[in-house]
Each structure stands twice: as structure tokens, then as C-alpha cells.
N, C-alpha and C positions, 0 to 999 in steps of 0.2 A: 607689371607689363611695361612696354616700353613706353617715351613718350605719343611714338607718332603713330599709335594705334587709338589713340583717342581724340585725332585730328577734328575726324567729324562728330564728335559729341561737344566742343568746345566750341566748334563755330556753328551750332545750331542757333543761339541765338539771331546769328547774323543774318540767315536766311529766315527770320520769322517773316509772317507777315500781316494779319490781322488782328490783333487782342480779342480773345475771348471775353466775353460778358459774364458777370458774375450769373445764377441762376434767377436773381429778383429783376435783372436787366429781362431774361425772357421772359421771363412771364408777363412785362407791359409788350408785346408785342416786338420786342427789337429782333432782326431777322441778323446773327449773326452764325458766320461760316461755324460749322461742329467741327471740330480735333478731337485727335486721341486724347487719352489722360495721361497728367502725368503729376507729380507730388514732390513734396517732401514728407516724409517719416511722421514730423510734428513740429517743430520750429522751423523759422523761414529764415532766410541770409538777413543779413543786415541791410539796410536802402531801400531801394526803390527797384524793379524789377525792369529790365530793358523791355524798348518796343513788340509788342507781338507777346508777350510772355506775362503768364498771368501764375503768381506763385501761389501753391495750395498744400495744405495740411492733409495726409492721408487721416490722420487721427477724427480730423472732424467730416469725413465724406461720409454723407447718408446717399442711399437710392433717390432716396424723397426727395428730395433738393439738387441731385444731377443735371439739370437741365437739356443734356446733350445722352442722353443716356439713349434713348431710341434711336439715336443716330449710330449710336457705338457697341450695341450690343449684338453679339453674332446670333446667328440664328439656324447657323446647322449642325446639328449632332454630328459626335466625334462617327466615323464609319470603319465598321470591323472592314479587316484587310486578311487576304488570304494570299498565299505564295504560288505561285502557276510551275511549272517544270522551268528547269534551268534553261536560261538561255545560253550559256556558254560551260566550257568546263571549270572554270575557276570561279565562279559568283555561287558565294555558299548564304545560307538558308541558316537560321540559328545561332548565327556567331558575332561577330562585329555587328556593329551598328553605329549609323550616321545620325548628328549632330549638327545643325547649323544653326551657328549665331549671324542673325540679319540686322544690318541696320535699312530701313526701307526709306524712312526720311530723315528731318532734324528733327529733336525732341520736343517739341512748341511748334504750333503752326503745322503738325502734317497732319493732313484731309481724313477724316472720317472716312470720307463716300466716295474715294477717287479723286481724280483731279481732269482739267482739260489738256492732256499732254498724251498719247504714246510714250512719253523716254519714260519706263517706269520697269524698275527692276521686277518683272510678271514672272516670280519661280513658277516653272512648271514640272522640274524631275523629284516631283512631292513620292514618287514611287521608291527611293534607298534611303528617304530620309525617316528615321524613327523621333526625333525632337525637332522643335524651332525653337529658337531662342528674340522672342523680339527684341534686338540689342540699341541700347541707347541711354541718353541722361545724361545730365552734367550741373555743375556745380550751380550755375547761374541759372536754370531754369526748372529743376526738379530730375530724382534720382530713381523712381519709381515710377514703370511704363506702363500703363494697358496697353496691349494688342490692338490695334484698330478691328472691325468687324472686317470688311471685306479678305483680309489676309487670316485671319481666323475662320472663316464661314469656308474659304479654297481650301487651305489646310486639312479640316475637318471631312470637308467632299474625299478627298485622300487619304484619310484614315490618319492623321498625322497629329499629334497633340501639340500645341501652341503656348509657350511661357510667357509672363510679361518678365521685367527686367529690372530689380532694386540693383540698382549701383551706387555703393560707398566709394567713391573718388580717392586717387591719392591724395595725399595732401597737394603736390604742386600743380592736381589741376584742381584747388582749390575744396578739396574737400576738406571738411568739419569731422571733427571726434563725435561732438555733441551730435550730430545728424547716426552715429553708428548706435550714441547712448538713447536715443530715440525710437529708434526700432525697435531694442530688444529691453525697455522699460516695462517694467511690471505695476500692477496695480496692489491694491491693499489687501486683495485674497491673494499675490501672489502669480496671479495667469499675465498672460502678455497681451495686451490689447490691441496693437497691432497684427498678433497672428491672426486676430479675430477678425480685421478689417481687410487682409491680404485674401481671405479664404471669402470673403464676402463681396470684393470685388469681381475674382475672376467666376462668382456664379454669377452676380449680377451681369457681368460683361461677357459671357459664354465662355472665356478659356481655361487653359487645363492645367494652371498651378504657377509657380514662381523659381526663376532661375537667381539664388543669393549671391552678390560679387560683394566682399566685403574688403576694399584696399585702401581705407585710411587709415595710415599707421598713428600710432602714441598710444595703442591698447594695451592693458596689464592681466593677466591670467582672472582678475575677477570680472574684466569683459569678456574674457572669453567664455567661463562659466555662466555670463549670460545671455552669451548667445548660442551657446549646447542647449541650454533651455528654451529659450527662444526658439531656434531649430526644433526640436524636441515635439514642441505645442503647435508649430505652423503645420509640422508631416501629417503630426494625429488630426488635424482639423481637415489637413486638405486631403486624406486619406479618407475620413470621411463622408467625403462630397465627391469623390471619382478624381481630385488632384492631385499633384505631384511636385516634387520639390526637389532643384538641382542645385549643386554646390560647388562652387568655383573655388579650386583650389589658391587660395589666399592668406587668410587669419589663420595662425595656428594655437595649439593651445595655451599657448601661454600668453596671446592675446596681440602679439606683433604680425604685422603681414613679412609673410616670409613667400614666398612661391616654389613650391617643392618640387615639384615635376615629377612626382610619384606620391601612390599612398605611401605613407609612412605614419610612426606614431605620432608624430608632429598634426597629422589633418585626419587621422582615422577615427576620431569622434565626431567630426562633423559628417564625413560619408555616412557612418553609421545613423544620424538622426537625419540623412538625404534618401532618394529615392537612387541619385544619381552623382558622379563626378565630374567636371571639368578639369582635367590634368592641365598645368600650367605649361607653356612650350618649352620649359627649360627642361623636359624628360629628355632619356637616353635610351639605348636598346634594352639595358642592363634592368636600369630603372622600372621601366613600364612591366618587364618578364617578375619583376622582385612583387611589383603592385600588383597585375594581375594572381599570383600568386598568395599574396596577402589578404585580396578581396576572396576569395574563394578559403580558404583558411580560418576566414570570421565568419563564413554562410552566405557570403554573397556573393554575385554574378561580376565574373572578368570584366563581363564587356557591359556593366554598369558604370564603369570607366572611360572616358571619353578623352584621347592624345589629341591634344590642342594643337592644329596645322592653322597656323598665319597666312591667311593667301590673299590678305586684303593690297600687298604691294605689288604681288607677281603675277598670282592666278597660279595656272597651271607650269609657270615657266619653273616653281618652288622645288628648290633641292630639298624631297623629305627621303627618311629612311621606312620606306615603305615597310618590310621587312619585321619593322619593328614593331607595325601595329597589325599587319593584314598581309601574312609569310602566304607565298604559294603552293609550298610545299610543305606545310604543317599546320594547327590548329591556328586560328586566328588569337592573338595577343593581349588584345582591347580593341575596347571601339575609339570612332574617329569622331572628331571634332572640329569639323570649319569654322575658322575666324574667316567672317567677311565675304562668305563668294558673292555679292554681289561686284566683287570688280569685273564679271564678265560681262558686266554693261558700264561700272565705271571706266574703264581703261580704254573704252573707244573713243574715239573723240567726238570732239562736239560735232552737232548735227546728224548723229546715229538715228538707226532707224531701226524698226521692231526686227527686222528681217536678222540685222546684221546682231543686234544683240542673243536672239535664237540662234544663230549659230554660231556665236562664242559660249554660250552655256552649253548649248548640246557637246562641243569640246569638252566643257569642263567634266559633265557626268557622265558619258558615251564614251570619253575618248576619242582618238585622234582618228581613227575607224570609223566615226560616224554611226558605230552599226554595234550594239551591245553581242548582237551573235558572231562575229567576227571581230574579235579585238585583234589591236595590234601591237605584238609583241613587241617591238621593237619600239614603242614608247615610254620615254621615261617617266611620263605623269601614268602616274596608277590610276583610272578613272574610278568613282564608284561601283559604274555598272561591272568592272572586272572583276571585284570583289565581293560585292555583297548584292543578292537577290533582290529583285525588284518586287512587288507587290501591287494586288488590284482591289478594289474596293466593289470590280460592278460583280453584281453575286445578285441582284434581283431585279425583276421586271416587271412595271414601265423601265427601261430604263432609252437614253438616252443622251446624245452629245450634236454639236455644232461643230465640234474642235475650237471654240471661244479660248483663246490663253486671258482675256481678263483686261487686254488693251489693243488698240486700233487706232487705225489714220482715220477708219469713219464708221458708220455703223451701220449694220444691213438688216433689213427686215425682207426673207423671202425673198433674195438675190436682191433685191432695190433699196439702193441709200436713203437711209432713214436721216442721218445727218451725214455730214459733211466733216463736222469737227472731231479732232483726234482728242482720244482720252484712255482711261483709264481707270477699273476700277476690279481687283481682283476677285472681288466675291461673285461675279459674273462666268469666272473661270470654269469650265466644264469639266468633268471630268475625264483626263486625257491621258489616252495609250500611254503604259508602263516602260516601254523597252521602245525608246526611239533613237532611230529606226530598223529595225530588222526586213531585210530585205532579199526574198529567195530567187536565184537566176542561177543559168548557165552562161547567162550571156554579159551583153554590156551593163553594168550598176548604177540605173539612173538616182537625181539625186531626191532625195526628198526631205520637206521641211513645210514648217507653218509658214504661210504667202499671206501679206496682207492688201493686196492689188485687189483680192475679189475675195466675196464670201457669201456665203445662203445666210446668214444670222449673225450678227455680233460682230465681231470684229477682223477673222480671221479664217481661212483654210487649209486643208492640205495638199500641197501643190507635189505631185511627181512630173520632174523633168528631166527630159533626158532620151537616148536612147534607147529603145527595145528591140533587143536583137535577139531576142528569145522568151519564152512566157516568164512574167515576173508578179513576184507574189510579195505583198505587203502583209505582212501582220500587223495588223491595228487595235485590236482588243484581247489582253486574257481575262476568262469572264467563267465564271458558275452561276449559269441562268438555264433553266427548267424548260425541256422543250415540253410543249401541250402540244392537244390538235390545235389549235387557232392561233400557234404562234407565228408569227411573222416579223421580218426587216425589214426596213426599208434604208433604202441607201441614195442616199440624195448626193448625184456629182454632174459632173460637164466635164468635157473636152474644150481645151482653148482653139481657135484655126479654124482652119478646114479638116484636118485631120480624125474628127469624129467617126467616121466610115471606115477609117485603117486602121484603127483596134479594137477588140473585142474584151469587154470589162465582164468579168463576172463576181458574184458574193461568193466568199470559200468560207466557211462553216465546219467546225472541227468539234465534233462528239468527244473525242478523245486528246491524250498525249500525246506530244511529239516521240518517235523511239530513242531519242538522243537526245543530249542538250544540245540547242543550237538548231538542231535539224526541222524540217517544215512540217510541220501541224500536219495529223492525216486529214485533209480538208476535202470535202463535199462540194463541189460547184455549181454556181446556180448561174443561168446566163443573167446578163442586163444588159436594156441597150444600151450603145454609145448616142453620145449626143451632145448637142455642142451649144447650149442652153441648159441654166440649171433643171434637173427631172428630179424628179422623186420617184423609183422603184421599188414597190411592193412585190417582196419574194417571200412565198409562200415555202417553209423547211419539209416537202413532201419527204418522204423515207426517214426523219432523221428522229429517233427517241433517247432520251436520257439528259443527260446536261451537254450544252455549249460549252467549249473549254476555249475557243480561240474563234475570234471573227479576223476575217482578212479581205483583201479583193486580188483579182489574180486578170492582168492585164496583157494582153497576147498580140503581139504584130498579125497582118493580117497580110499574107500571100508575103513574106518577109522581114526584114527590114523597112519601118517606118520614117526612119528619121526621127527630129526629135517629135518630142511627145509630152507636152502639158495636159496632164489629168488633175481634176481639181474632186478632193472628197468633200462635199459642207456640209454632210452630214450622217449621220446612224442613228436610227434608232429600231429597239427591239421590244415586242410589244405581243400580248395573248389578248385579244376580242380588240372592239373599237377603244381608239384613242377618246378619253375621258375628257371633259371640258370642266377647267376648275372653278368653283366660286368663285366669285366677286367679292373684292374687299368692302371696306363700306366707310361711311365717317369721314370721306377726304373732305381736308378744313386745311385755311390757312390760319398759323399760330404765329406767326411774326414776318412782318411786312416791313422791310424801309427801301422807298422806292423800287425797283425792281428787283433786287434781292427779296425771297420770299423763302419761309420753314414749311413744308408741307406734313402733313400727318394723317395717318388714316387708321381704320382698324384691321388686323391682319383677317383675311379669308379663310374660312374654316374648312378644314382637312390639308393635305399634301399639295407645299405652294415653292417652287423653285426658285424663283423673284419676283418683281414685280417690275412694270415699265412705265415709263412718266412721260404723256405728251401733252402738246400746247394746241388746242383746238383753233385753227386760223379763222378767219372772218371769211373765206372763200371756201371754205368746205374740209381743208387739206390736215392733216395733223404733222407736226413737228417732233421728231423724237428728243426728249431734254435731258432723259440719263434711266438707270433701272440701279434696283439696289436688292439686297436682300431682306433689308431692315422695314421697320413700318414709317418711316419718317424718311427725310429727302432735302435739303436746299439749293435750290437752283439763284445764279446769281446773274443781272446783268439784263434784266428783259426789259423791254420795250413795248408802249403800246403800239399795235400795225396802225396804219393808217387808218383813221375816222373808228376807232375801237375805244369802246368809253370802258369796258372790261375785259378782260382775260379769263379764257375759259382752260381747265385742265383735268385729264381724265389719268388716273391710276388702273391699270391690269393686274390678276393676276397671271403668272403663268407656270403652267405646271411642268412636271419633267418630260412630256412628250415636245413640250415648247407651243402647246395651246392655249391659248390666253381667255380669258374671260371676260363678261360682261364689264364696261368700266364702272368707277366711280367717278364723279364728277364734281367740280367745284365752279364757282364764277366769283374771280379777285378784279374790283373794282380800281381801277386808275386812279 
């Protein structure tokens, strides 16, 4: 790889910020900030380790001795995903498949539980992507990532399996031989003991296997035969436990990093002991047609192959040869492989805003259309949504969304600011329409997007602006959800203005198929009122039997042209008898206090729990909202006693997927 694709693994250091505490530091009580994990193999560099950065042996991590473990472990099961009718005519179903490697933070120092910021790369087009790749590591701080929870628990809501990330550096960013002979070190029966420990991380930390980059050169073919073994015993273990294992075309067999840019026999032992490939970007049209070819040849799948697209410098500006991986007029080649799309929130400039980063990502995987059912031909970035089929995960009921993307300027509880302060924290992220945005009209195309100016819960909305100069119809859920008699929506929205009286909102309800790709759902319309204050509408599906295939709302000028038109949706949810009230967690304790930094912990509530929310009980009656997580544990940092307050009192919720919360738990931390 080149050098300036490892820019920001090398300057993670620099942005550390707090030093982690060994595990016997928590346990006297010290209340320090949780991060991800991260490691070396088994030996440590030589010195002394920079600010912020605390160097660690995978070889010797137990569960037992984690300290931060509750803070880091995900908590929502991977979620089957089903494919809905086509939205366009080119996005095919079975063939290619996407690939991204993220980096979300620096490798040392980034947040367990979120952070106090909005600026946070919040993926939400989890619908074309089949892998994530957590991408990160560097020499000076550890080579070997966990996932954080909150970006594994969103993932997961989307059916999307999540890797953590061993990276063997090259030598000039400092990478070590010794650190490559460490991984794939065997023991005295011969087994590898770090397989043992890679497959025991990601059960303990909820995700779904490990992506191998191996590029420090000075390897001899008897490394390589130990890392075909190596490889070998990591698949079979994590094969075992529902994992999986990708492999970044690098090492070849003869034990030098070479970078092939196809399979060939040079790296088609290591695919074969992978689940998956990383083709290196030095492929060609030629190349990837010879590999695809090769992989099916041996009994494996083309598009377990993944063409490595660099778009960490350009984004979408990137001259690729499309063609070569995902032809429009023949089978698909191989699947695709993002390097980097988080530049659709790096490349803005400083003081970006949630708004403005939404709509450079919905570029990146929508296209320049805006509108996955209407692509635009005449763009030279090939969007995902062109290519390959989107995917939904909501298939049962309770079900339920906010439109929450997982970050906000503030946070809403039931249309009213809960706080103030902007943050971030993706595990919060709801589960969000596949194909945004598809939008049916004769008339003028208003525009629509996630708005974080107002919301019913969490963080965010969906705001349609714009003119309506004829009935317009949003698609917002494909869905395989069971109509009963007692089933019902509810659709929670507001009109911004005066304008609440000049259009008529109804729920559209689709039993069936659209008869086309792209074309409108045969949808059912239910009225709703307009209203210009958050409502919640309970619409009963009278006439309708079988399965829900498509929710939408279908918005109509009223005696004409309106002018413009701010509709806000904050929420859906879909639901058979009364909404359910969840248990109460129990146990909330403080486990480490230094001065207003505080660990909180409790025990999870038993049955079906979404997240949970953490507020600060005021000495005037009021509660303060402090942060929600998915996890059982929590540190809030920076509090203060109110005035004439000799304790601090704090309650934990559960809340379930209709967004009902439950009885709290309660603690009192003394000053």
C-alpha cells in the first residue's frame, strides 16, 4: 500500500487523550474513560509508550481481568436481512457485494460509548454493505483492534457482520518481523494460540471474526507455511462460533509481501484457509476477469473477492473502472471493496454539521440522483445503490424506529430537549429505510433528508422540503411484517408553519410488490391529520391481510399548489395488541468515582431491551438526560454538585423497541 493511506494510523498517537488504567487501577475505585481495544500479538516495542496509550499483549488478555469489558461488548445479535423488489433496473440481487473498511477513530483513546460531539462519521447506508472492516493500528500503539460496541450493536441492527482488524505494518511505518512471528507462533502440541485468543475476543466482545493484513516484509516461505497454518486454525475456530475470516491480499507464499492485485497462485492459499479476499488496488480489468474465474474454478464464489477502491483522497470524485468489477450489461465480475468512505465527512471542512455530512454520504451510496429509484445516468461515480440491491432487516413486530442516525446537536425526549449538548453515540442508531430516498411524483421533487433542527426522540428527523405540486409519495420502510386483526401504526409527524391545513398526510401500506423496479408500491391509504405540533397517529390496517411489504406516507397539496412544505416524520412504529412496558434493570452501583467522573453499572433487565437511558435526578424535581447505551455499564464525565446538594442521585431505564421505558433503577453518589 501506498504511504499516505496510513496517514491516520500513524498519527493516532497524537490525538490520544486519557491513558487507560491497568484492570487492578479499576478495581480500587478509579473512574477512568473506557476505549476500544487494541494489542500486540505478544511482545511490546521497545520503551516506553506515548501519552494516552497503554501497550498490551493479546497473548495474555483474559475476560476476567478486562476491566472495560461491559463497556465494550456489543449487545445485539447479528439480524437476517431479506431483499425487497428492485428498486431500479440495474441493482442486482446475488452478485457483487460491498466491502468497507472504516477507520472511525485513532487507535488509542477512541470512546467506547460515544463521545460529546456530532462531527462523527454516523454510517447509515448499512443496507449494500455485506462486511465492515474496523480499520486501524499502528506501530506505536497496538496492531490488533476490537470493534467498539456501539458501531457493532448498529451494524448488527442491519444485518451486517463487523471485523476487528490485525495489522502487520510495513516496515517504514515501523513495523516488526517479530510482531508477524508472534501471531502465528505455535505451542508444544503444535496449535496456534493466538487463534485461540482472536476467536475468544470477538465472542467475548460480540463481533463477527477478523480481517488479516499482513505487510511486514523480510518473510521466508517457512513464515508463510506458518501462517497457512495459522490461517488454517483461526477459520476452523471461528467457523465454529458463527465467525469469519478475511484476507488482504499481501504475504504470498513464499513469505514476502508482494501485492498481487488478483488471485493468483502466489495468494490462493491463503484465500482458500479465508472466508474472504481483499484484492489489492494494483488489479486490472484483465486481472480481476482471470481471478474471478480462478475463485470459481477451486469451488468458490467470484464475489468472495473484494476490488480494493481507494476513495480515502477523492470520494466519489475517484476515476475507477467500473466495468471491471460491476459491467451493466453482464454478470457482475467481483465484489467491491471501499478504502476509507468515511471522507464523506472528512473532506468537509472544519465546522461541518450533521446535515451537511448526510448529504455528502447519501452522494456517495445514492448517487448524484439522490434517489436510488431514479439514478443518473450521466454520472460518472457508479453509486452502490446502481449496482447492488439494498436489503432490510425489519421482518417482525414490535417493530419500530425514531429515524435516530446515532448523533445530534441535542437530544429529544417526546418532541422536548432532553439536553442541550451534541453527541454521539451509534449504538443508539435505529433502524433506517434501505433505499434513501425514493420519492414518487408527477409533480415538483421536494427534497428530503435526516434534519437535526427538531426531533420526537434522539437525535434526528425526517424532514421533506419543498414544493408539492402534486400528490407525493415517500417510501420509507421495505418490511415482511404479519398483518393480524389488532395490528396497527402509528406514525408520529408535524408540519413546520402555518401551513399544517394545506396538506393532507396520509399512511400508504403496501400488501404487495411494486409491478416494476422502481415503480410505486400498490399502497393502501390511510388518512392522518395534518398538524403542526408533534401527534402521534394510530391507524388501524382495516381491509388489509397477508404481509406488509412497503410502508410509506403519501403527501397531497390541498385545493393546489402549496408552496413550500416542511413535513417532519419522528417516527413509526408498527405493533399487534398494546405496546409492552419493559422490565426494570436493577443493581445500579457506582464502581469508580474521581471527583465527578463516575463508572456506572447495573444489571441488564430481563427479556427484550433496546437500550437503556441514564439521567441525573436534580434537587428541584427535573431529570437531566446524561447519555443512553446499549451496554450494561456507562461513564459519564465532568459533573458537579447543584447547589446546596451534599449527593447526586441517578436513575437507569430500560427501553424497549416500541421506545417504552421502564420503571428506573436508582443510585445516590455522595460528594
Amino acid at each position: 500500500m501506498k504511504p499516505t493511506r496510513r496517514t491516520v494510523l500513524i498519527a493516532g498517537a497524537a490525538a490520544a487523550l486519557t491513558p487507560t488504567l491497568p484492570a487492578a487501577a479499576a478495581r480500587k475505585a478509579a473512574a477512568t474513560p473506557p476505549y476500544a481495544s487494541y494489542w500486540y500479538p505478544d511482545s511490546l516495542p521497545s520503551g516506553t509508550p506515548g501519552t494516552g496509550i497503554t501497550w498490551r499483549s493479546l497473548k495474555a488478555w483474559r475476560a476476567a481481568d478486562d476491566a472495560d469489558l461491559a463497556f465494550n461488548a456489543a449487545s445485539v445479535p447479528l439480524a437476517a436481512r431479506f431483499t425487497p423488489a428492485p428498486v431500479n433496473t440495474t441493482a442486482r440481487s446475488g452478485q457483487a457485494r460491498i466491502q468497507s473498511l472504516v477507520s472511525f477513530g485513532p487507535t488509542s483513546s477512541n470512546p467506547s460509548q460515544g463521545a460529546a460531539t456530532a462531527d462523527y462519521y454516523a454510517l447509515t447506508h448499512w443496507s449494500y454493505i455485506d462486511e465492515l472492516v474496523f480499520w486501524g493500528g499502528s506501530s506505536g500503539e497496538g496492531l490488533i483492534l476490537a470493534p467498539n460496541a456501539p458501531i457493532v450493536d448498529a451494524a448488527h441492527r442491519h444485518g451486517v457482520p463487523v471485523l476487528g482488524n490485525i495489522f502487520l505494518p510495513p516496515v517504514a511505518y515501523g513495523g516488526q518481523l517479530q510482531w508477524t512471528r508472534d501471531l502465528v507462533q505455535k505451542d508444544s502440541a503444535g496449535r496456534y494460540p493466538l487463534a485461540a485468543q482472536l476467536v475468544a475476543v470477538a465472542r467475548a466482545y460480540g463481533f463477527d471474526g477478523w480481517f488479516v493484513n499482513a505487510e511486514t516484509s523480510g518473510g521466508n516461505a517457512a513464515l508463510a507455511t506458518d501462517m497457512l497454518g495459522f490461517l488454517r486454525e483461526l477459520k476452523s475456530r471461528a467457523a465454529a462460533v458463527g465467525q469469519r475470516v478475511t484476507w488482504y491480499d499481501s504475504m504470498t507464499v513464499n513469505g514476502t509481501v508482494s501485492w498481487q492485485g488478483a488471485l493468483n497462485a502466489q495468494n490462493q492459499p491463503f484465500f482458500e484457509r479465508a472466508d474472504d479476499m481483499f484484492v489489492d488496488f494494483r488489479w486490472s480489468a484483465s486481472g480481476l476477469a482471470s481471478s474471478g474465474q480462478r475463485a470459481e474454478q477451486i469451488g468458490r464464489s467470484r464475489y468472495e473477492l473484494w476490488a480494493g477502491v481507494d476513495v480515502e483522497a477523492s470520494g466519489w470524485n475517484k476515476s475507477v473502472n467500473w466495468d471491471a468489477m460491476v459491467p451493466r450489461d453482464r454478470a457482475h465480475v467481483v465484489s467491491v471493496g471501499f478504502y476509507r468512505p468515511e471522507w464523506t465527512r472528512n473532506h468537509l471542512p472544519a465546522g461541518r454539521t450533521p446535515g451537511e455530512f448526510h448529504a455528502a454520504d447519501d452522494r456517495f451510496w445514492s448517487g448524484r440522483s439522490l434517489d436510488p429509484a431514479r439514478p443518473d445516468a450521466t454520472d460518472a461515480w457508479r453509486a452502490p445503490a446502481v449496482s447492488v440491491a439494498d436489503r432490510s432487516t425489519v421482518t417482525s413486530v414490535p417493530f419500530a424506529s425514531v429515524f435516530n442516525t446515532g448523533h445530534g446537536l441535542r437530544w429529544y425526549e417526546g418532541g422536548v430537549v432532553g439536553s442541550d449538548a451534541p453527541w454521539n453515540h451509534l449504538g443508539l442508531q435505529d433502524r433506517l429505510p434501505s433505499r434513501r430516498w425514493v420519492v414518487h411524483t408527477s409533480g415538483t421533487r421536494p427534497a428530503v433528508n435526516f434534519d437535526f433542527a427538531d426531533a420526537w426522540c434522539g437525535g434526528s428527523s425526517v424532514l421533506v422540503d419543498g414544493e408539492l405540486t402534486a400528490p407525493t409519495v415517500l417510501d420509507v420502510y421495505a418490511t415482511r411484517l404479519a398483518v393480524g386483526v389488532d395490528t396497527v401504526v402509528e406514525l408520529t409527524h408535524r408540519t413546520d408553519g402555518a401551513d399544517a391545513g394545506a396538506v393532507n398526510v396520509e399512511l400508504a401500506v403496501a400488501t404487495a410488490e411494486p409491478g416494476t423496479p422502481g415503480s410505486t408500491p400498490p399502497y393502501t391509504y390511510f388518512p392522518v391529520n395534518s398538524v403542526n405540533s408533534w401527534q402521534t397517529a394510530t391507524v388501524r390496517l382495516t381491509g388489509l391481510t397477508g404481509t406488509i411489504r412497503a410502508i410509506g406516507v403519501r403527501l397531497t397539496p390541498v385545493g393546489g399548489s402549496v408552496g413550500t412544505v416542511r413535513w417532519r416524520l419522528g417516527g413509526l412504529a408498527v405493533r399487534s395488541g398494546a405496546a409492552g412496558t419493559p422490565a426494570a434493570p436493577s443493581g445500579l452501583r457506582v464502581t469508580g468515582a474521581s471527583g465527578g467522573d463516575l463508572r456506572l453499572v447495573w444489571n441488564p433487565a430481563p427479556g427484550a431491551v433496546r437500550h437503556y437511558t441514564l439521567h441525573r435526578l436534580l434537587p428541584d424535581g427535573t431529570r437531566r438526560f446524561l447519555g443512553g447505551t446499549c451496554q450494561r455499564a456507562y461513564f459519564v464525565a465532568g459533573l458537579r454538585p447543584e447547589q446546596g446538594e451534599t449527593a447526586a442521585r441517578f436513575e437507569v431505564r430500560a427501553v424497549g423497541e416500541l421506545y417504552t421505558t421502564s420503571a428506573p433503577a436508582t443510585v445516590t453518589h455522595s460528594w
